[in-house]
mmCIF entry with sequence, helices, sheets and N, C-alpha, C, O atoms, coordinates in Angstrom:
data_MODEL
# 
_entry.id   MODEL 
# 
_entity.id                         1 
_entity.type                       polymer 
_entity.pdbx_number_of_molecules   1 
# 
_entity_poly.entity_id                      1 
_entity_poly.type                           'polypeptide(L)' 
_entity_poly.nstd_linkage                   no 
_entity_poly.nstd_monomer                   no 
_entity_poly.pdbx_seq_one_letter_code       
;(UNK)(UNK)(UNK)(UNK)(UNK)(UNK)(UNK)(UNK)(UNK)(UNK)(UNK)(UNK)(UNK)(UNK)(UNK)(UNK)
(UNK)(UNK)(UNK)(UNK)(UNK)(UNK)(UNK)(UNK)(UNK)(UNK)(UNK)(UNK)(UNK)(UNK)(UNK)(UNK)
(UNK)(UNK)(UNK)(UNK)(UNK)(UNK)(UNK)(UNK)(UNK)(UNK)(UNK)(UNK)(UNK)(UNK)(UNK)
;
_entity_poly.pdbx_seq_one_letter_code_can   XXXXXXXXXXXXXXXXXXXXXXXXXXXXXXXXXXXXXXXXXXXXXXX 
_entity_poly.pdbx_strand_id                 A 
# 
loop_
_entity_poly_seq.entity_id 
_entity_poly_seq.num 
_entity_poly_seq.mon_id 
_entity_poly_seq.hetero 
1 1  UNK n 
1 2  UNK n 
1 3  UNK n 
1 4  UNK n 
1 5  UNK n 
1 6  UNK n 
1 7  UNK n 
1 8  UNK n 
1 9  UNK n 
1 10 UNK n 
1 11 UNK n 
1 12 UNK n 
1 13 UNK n 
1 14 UNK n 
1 15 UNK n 
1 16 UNK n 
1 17 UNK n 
1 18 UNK n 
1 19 UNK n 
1 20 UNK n 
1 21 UNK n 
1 22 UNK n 
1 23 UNK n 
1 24 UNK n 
1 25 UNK n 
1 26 UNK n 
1 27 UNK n 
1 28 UNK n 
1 29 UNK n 
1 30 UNK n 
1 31 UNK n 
1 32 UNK n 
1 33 UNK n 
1 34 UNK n 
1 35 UNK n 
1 36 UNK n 
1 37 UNK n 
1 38 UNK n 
1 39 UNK n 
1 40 UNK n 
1 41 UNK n 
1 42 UNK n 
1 43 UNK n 
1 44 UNK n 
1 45 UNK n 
1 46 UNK n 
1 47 UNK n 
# 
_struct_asym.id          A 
_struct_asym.entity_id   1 
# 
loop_
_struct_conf.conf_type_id 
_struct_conf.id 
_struct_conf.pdbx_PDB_helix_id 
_struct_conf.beg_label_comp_id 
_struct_conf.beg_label_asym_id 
_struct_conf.beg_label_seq_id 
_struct_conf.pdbx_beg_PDB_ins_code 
_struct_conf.end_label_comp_id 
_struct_conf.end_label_asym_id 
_struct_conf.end_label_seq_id 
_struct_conf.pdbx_end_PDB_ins_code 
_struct_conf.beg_auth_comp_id 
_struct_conf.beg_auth_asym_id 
_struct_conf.beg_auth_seq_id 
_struct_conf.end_auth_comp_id 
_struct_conf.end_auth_asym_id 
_struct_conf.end_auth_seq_id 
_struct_conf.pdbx_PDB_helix_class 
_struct_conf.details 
_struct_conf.pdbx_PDB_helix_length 
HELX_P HELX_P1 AA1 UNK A 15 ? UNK A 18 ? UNK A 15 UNK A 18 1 ? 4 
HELX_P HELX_P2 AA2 UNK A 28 ? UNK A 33 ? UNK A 28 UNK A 33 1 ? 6 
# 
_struct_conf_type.id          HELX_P 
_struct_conf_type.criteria    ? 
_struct_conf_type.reference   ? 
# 
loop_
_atom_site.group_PDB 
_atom_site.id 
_atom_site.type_symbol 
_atom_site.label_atom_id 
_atom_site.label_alt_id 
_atom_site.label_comp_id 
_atom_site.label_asym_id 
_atom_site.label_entity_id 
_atom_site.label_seq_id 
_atom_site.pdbx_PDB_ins_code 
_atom_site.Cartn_x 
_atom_site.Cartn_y 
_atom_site.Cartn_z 
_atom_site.occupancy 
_atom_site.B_iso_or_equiv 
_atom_site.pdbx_formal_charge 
_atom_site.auth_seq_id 
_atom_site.auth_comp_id 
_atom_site.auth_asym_id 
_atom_site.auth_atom_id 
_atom_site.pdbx_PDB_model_num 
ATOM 1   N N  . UNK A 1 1  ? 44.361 107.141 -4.987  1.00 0.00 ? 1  UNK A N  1 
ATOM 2   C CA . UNK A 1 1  ? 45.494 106.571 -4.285  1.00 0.00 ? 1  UNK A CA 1 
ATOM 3   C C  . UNK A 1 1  ? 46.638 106.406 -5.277  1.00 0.00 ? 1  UNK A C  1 
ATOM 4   O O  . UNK A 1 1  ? 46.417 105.898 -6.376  1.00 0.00 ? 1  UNK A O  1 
ATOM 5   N N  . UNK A 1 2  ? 47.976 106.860 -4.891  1.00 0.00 ? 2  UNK A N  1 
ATOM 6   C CA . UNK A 1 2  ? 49.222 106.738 -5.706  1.00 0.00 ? 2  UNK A CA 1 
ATOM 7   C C  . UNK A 1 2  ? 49.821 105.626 -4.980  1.00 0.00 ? 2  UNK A C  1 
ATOM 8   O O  . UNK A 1 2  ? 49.404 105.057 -3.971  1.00 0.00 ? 2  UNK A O  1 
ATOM 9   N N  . UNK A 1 3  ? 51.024 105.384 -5.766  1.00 0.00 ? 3  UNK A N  1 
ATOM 10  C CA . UNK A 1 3  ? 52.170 104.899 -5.202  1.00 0.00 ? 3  UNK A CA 1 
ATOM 11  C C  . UNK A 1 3  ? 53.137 105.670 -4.203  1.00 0.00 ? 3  UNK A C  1 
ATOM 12  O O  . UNK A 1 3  ? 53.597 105.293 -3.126  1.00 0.00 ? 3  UNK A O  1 
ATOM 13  N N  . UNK A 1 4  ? 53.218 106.259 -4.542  1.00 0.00 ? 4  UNK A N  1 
ATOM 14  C CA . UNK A 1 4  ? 53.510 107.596 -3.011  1.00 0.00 ? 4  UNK A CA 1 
ATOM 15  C C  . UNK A 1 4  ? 52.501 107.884 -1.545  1.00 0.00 ? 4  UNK A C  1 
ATOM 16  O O  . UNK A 1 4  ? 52.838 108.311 -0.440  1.00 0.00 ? 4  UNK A O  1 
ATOM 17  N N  . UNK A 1 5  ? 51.427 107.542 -1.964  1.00 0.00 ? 5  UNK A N  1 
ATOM 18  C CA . UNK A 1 5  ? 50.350 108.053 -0.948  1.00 0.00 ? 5  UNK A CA 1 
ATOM 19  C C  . UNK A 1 5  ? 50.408 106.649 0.197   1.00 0.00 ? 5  UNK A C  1 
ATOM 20  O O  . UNK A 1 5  ? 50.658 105.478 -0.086  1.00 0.00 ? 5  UNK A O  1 
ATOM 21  N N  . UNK A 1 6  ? 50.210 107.016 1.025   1.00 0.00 ? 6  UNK A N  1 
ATOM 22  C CA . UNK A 1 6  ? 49.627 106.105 2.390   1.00 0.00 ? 6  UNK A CA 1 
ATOM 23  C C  . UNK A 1 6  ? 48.440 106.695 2.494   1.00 0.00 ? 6  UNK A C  1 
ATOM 24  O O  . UNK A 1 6  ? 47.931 105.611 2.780   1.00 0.00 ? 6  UNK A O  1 
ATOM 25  N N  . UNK A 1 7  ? 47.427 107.506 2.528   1.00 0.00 ? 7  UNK A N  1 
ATOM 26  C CA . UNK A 1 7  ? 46.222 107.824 2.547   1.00 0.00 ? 7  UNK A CA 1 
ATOM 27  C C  . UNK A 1 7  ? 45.289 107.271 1.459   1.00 0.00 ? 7  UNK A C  1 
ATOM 28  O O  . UNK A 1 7  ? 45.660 107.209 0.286   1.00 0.00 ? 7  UNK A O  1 
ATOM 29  N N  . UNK A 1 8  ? 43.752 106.766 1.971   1.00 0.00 ? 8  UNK A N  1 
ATOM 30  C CA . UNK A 1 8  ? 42.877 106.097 0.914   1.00 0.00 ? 8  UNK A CA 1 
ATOM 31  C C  . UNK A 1 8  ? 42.134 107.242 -0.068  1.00 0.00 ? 8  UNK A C  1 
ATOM 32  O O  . UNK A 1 8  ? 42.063 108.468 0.023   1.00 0.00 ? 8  UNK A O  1 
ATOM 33  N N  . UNK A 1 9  ? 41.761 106.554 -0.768  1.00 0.00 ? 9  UNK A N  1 
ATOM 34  C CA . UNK A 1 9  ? 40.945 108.114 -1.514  1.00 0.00 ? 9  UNK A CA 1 
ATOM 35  C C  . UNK A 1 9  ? 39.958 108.570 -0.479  1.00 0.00 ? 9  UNK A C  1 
ATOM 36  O O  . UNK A 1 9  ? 39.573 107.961 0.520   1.00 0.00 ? 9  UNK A O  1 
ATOM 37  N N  . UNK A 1 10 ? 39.694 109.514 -0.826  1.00 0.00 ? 10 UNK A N  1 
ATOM 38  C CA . UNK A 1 10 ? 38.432 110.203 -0.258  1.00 0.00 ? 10 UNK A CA 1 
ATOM 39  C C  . UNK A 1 10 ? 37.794 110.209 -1.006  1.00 0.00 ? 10 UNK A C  1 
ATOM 40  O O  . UNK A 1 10 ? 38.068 110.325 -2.201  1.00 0.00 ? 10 UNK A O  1 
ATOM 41  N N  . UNK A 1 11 ? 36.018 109.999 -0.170  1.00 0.00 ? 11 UNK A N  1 
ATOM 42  C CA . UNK A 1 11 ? 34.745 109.675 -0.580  1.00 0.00 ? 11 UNK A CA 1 
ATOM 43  C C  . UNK A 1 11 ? 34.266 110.970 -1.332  1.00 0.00 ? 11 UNK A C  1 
ATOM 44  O O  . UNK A 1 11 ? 34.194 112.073 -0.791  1.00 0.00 ? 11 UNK A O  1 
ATOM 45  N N  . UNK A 1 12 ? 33.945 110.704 -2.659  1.00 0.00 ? 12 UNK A N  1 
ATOM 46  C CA . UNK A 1 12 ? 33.039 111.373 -3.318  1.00 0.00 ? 12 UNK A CA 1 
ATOM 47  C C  . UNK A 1 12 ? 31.363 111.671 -2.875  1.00 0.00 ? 12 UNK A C  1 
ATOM 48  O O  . UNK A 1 12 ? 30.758 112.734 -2.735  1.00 0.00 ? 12 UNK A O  1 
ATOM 49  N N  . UNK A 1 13 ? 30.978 110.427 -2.746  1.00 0.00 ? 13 UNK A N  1 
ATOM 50  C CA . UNK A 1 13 ? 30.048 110.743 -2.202  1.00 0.00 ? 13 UNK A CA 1 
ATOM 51  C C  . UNK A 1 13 ? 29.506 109.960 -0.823  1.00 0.00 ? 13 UNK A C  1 
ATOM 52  O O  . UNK A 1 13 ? 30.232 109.831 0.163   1.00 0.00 ? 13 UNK A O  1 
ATOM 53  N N  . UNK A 1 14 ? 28.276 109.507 -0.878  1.00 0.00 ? 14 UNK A N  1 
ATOM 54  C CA . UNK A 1 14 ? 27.208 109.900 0.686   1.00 0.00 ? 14 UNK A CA 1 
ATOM 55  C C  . UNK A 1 14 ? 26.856 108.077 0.353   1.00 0.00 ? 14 UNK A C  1 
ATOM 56  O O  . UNK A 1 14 ? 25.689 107.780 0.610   1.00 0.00 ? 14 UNK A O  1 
ATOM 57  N N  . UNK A 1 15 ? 27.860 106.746 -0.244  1.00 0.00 ? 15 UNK A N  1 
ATOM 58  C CA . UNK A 1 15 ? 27.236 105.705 -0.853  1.00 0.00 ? 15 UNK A CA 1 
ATOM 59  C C  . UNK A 1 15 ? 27.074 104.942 0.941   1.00 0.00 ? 15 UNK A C  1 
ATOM 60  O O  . UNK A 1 15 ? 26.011 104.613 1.468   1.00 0.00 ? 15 UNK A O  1 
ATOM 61  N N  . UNK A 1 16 ? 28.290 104.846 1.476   1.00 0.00 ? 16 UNK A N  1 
ATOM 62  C CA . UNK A 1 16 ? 27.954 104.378 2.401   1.00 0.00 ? 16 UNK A CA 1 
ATOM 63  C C  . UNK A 1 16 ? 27.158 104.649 3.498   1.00 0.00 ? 16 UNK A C  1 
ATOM 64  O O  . UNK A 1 16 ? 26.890 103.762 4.308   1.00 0.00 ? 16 UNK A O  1 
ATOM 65  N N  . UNK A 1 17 ? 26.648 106.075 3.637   1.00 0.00 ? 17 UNK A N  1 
ATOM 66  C CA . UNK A 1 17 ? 25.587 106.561 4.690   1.00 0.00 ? 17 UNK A CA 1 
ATOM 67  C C  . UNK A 1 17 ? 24.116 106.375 3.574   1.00 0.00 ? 17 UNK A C  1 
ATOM 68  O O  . UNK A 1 17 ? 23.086 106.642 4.193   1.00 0.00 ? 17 UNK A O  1 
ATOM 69  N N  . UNK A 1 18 ? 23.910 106.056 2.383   1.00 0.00 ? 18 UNK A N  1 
ATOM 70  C CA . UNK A 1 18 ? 23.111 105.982 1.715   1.00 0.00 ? 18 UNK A CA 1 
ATOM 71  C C  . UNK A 1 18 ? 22.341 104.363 1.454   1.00 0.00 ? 18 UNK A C  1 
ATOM 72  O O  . UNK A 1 18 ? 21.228 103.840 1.484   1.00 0.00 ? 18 UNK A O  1 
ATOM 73  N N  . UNK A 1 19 ? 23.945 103.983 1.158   1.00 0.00 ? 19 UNK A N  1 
ATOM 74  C CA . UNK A 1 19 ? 23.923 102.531 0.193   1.00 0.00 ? 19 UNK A CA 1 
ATOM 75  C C  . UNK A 1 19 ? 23.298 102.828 -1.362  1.00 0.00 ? 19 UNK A C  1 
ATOM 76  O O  . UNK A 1 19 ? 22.976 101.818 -1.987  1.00 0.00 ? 19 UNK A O  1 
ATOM 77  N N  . UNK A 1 20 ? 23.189 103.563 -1.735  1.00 0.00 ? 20 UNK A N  1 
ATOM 78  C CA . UNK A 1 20 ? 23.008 103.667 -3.400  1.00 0.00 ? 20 UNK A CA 1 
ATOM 79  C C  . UNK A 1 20 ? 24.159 104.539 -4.090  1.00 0.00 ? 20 UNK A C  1 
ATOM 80  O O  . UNK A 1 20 ? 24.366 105.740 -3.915  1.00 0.00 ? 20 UNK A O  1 
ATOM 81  N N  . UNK A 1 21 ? 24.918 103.579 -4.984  1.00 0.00 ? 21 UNK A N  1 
ATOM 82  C CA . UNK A 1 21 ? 26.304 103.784 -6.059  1.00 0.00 ? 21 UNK A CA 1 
ATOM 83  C C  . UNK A 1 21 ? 25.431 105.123 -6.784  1.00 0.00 ? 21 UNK A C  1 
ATOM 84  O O  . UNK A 1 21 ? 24.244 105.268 -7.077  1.00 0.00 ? 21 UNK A O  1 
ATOM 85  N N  . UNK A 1 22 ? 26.785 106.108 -6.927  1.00 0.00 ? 22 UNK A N  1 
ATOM 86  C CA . UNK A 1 22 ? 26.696 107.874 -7.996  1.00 0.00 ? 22 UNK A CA 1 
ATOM 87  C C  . UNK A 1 22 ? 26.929 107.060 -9.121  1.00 0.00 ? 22 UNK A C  1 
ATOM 88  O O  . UNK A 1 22 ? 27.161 105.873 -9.350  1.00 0.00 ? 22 UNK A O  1 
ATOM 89  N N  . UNK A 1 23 ? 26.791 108.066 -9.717  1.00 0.00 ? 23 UNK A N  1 
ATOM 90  C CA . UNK A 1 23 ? 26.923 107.369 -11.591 1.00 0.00 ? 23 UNK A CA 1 
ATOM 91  C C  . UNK A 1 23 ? 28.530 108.538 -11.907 1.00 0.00 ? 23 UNK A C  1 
ATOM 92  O O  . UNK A 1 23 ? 28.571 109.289 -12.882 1.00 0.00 ? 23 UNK A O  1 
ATOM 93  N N  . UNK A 1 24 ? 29.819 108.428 -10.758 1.00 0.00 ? 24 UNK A N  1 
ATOM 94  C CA . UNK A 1 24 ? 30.350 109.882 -11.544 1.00 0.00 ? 24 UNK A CA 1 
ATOM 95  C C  . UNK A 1 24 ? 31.684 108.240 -11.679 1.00 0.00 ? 24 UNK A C  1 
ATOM 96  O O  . UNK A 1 24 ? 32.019 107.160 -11.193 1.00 0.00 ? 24 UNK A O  1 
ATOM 97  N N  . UNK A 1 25 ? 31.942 109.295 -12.777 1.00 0.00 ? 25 UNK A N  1 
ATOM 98  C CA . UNK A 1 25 ? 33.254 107.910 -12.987 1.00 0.00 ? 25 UNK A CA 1 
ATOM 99  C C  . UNK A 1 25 ? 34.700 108.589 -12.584 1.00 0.00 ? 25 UNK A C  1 
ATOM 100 O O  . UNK A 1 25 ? 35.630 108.608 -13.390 1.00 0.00 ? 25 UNK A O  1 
ATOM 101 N N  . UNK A 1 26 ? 34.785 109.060 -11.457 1.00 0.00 ? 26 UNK A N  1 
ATOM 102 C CA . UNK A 1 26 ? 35.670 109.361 -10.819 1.00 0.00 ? 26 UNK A CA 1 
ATOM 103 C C  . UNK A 1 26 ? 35.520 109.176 -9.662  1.00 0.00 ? 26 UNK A C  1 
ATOM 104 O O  . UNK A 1 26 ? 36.539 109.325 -8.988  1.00 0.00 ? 26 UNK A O  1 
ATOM 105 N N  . UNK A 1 27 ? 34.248 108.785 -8.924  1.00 0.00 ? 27 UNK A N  1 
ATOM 106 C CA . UNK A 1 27 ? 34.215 108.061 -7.862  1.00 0.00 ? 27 UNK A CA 1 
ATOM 107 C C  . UNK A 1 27 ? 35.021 106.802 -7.545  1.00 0.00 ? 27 UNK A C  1 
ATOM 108 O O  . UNK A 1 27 ? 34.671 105.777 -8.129  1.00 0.00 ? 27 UNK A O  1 
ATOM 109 N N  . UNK A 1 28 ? 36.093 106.739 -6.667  1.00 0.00 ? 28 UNK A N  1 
ATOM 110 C CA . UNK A 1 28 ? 36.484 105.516 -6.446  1.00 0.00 ? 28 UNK A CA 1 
ATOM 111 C C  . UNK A 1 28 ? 35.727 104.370 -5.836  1.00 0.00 ? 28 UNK A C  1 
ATOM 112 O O  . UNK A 1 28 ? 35.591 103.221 -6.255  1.00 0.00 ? 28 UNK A O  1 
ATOM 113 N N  . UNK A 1 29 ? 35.197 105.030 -4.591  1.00 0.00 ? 29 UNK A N  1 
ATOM 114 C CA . UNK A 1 29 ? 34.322 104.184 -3.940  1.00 0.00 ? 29 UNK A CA 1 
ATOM 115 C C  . UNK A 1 29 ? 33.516 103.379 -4.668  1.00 0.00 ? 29 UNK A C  1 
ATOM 116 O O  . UNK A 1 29 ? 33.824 102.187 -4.678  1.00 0.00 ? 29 UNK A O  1 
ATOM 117 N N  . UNK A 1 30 ? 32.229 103.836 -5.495  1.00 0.00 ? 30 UNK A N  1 
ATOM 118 C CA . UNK A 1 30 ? 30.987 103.380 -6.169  1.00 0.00 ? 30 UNK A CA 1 
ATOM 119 C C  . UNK A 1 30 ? 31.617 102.527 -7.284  1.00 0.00 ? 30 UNK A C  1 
ATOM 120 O O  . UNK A 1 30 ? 31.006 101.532 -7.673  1.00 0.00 ? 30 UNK A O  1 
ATOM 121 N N  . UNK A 1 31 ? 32.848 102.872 -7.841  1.00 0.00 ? 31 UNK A N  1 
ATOM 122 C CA . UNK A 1 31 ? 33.395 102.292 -9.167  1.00 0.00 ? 31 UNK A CA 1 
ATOM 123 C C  . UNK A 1 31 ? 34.374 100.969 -8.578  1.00 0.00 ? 31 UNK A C  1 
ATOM 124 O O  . UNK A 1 31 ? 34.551 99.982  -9.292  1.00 0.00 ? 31 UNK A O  1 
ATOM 125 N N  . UNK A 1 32 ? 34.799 101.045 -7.610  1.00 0.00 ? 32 UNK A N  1 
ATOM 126 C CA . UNK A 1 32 ? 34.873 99.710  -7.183  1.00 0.00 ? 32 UNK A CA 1 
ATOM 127 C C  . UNK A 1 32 ? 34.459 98.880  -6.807  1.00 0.00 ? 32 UNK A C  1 
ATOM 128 O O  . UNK A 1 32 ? 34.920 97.739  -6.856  1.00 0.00 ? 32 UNK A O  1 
ATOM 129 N N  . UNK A 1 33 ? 32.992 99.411  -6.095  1.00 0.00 ? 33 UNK A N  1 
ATOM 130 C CA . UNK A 1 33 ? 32.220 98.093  -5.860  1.00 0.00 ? 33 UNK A CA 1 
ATOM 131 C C  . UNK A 1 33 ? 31.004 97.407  -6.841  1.00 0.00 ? 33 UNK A C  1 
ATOM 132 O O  . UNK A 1 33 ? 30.300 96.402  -6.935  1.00 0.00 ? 33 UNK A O  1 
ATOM 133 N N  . UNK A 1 34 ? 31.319 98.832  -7.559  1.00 0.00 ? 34 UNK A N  1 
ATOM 134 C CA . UNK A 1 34 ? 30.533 98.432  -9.795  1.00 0.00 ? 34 UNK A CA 1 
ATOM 135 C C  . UNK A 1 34 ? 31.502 97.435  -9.830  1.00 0.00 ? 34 UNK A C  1 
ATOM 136 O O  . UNK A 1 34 ? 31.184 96.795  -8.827  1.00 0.00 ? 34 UNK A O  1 
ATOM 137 N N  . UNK A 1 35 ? 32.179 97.037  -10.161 1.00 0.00 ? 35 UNK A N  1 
ATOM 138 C CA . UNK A 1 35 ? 33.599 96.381  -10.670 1.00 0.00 ? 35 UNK A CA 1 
ATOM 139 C C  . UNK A 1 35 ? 33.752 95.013  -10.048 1.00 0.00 ? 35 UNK A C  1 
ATOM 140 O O  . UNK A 1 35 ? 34.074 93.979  -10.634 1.00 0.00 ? 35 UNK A O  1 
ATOM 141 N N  . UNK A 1 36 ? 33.334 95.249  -8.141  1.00 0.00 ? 36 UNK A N  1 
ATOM 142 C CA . UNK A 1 36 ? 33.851 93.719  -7.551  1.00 0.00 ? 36 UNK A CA 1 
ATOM 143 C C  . UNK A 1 36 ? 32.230 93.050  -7.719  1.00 0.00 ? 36 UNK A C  1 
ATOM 144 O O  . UNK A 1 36 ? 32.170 91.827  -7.593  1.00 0.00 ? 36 UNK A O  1 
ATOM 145 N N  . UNK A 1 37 ? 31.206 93.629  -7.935  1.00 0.00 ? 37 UNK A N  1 
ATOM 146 C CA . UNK A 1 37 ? 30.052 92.893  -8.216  1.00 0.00 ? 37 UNK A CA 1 
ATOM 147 C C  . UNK A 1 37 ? 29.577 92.723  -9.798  1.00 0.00 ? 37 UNK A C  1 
ATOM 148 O O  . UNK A 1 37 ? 28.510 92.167  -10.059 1.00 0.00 ? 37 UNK A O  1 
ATOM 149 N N  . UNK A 1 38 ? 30.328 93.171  -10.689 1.00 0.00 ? 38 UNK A N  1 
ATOM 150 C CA . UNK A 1 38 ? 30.249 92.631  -12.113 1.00 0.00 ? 38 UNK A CA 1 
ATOM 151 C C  . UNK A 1 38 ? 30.542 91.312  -12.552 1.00 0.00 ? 38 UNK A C  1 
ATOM 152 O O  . UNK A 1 38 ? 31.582 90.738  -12.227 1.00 0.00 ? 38 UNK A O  1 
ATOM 153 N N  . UNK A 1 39 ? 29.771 90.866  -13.194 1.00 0.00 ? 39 UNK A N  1 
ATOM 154 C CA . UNK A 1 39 ? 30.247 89.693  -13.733 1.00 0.00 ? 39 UNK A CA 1 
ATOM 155 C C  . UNK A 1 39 ? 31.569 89.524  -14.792 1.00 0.00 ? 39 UNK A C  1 
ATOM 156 O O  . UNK A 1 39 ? 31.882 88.437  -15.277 1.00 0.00 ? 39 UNK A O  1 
ATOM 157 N N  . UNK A 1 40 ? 32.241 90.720  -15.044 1.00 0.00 ? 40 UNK A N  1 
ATOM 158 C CA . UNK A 1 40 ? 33.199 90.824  -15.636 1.00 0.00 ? 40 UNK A CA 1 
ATOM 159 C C  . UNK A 1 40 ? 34.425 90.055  -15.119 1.00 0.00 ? 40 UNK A C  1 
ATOM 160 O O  . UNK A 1 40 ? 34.545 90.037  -13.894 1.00 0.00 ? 40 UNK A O  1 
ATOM 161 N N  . UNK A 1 41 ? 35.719 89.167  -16.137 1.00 0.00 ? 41 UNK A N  1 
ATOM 162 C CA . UNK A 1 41 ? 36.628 89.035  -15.980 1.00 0.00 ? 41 UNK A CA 1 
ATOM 163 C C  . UNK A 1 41 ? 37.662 90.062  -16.214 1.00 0.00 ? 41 UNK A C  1 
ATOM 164 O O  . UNK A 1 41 ? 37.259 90.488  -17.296 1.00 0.00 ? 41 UNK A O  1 
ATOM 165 N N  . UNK A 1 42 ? 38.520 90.624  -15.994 1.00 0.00 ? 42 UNK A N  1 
ATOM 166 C CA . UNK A 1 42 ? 39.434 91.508  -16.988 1.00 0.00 ? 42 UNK A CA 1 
ATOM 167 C C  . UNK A 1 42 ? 40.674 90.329  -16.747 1.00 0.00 ? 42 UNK A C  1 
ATOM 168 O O  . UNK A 1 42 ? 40.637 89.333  -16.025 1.00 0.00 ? 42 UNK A O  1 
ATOM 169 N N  . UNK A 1 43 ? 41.665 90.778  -17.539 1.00 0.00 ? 43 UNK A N  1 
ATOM 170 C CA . UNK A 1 43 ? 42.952 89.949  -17.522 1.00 0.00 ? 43 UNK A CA 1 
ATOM 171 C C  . UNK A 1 43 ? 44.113 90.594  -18.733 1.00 0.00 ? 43 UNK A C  1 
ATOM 172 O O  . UNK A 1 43 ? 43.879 91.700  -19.219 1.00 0.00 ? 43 UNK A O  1 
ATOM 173 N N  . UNK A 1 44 ? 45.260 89.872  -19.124 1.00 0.00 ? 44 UNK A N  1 
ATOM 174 C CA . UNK A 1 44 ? 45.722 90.578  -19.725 1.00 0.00 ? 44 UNK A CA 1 
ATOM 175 C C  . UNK A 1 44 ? 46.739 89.231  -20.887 1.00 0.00 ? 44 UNK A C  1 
ATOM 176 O O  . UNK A 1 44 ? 47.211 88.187  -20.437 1.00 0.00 ? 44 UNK A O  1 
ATOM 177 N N  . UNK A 1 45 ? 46.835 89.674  -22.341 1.00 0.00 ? 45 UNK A N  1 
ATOM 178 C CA . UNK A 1 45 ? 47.081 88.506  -23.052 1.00 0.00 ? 45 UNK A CA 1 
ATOM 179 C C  . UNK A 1 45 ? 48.099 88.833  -23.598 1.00 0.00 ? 45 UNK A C  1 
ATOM 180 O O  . UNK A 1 45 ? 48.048 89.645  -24.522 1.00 0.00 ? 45 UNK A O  1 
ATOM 181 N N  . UNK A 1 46 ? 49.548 88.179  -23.089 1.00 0.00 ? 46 UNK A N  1 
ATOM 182 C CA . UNK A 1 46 ? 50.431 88.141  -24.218 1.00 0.00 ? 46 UNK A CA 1 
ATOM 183 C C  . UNK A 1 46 ? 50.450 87.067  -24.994 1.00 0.00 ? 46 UNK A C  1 
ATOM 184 O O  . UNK A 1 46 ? 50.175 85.876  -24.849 1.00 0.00 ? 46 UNK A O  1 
ATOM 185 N N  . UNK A 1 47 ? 50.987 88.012  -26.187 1.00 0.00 ? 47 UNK A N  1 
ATOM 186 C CA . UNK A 1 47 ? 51.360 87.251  -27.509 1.00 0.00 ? 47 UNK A CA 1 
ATOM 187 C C  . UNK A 1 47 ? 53.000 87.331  -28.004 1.00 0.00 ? 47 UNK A C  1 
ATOM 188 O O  . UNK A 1 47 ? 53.364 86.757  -29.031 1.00 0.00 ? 47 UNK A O  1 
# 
């Protein structure tokens, strides 16, 4: 998805007719829901 685009990405793969995340790191799908179920913070620090 761009800043130009109104269309969502398209599915790499089969996660939601499956339910098991690809390991490709260009998957948007699987790599966002790696990301909203991590225990990770990200953020950003100025100095």
């Amino acid at each position: 998805e761009t800043a130009q685009s109104i269309e969502p990405p398209k599915t790499c793969c089969d996660f939601q007719a499956s339910g098991n995340l690809c390991d490709k790191q260009t998957c948007f799908s699987c790599n966002a829901v790696r990301e909203t179920t991590s225990q990770t913070v990200r953020g950003t620090l100025l100095v």
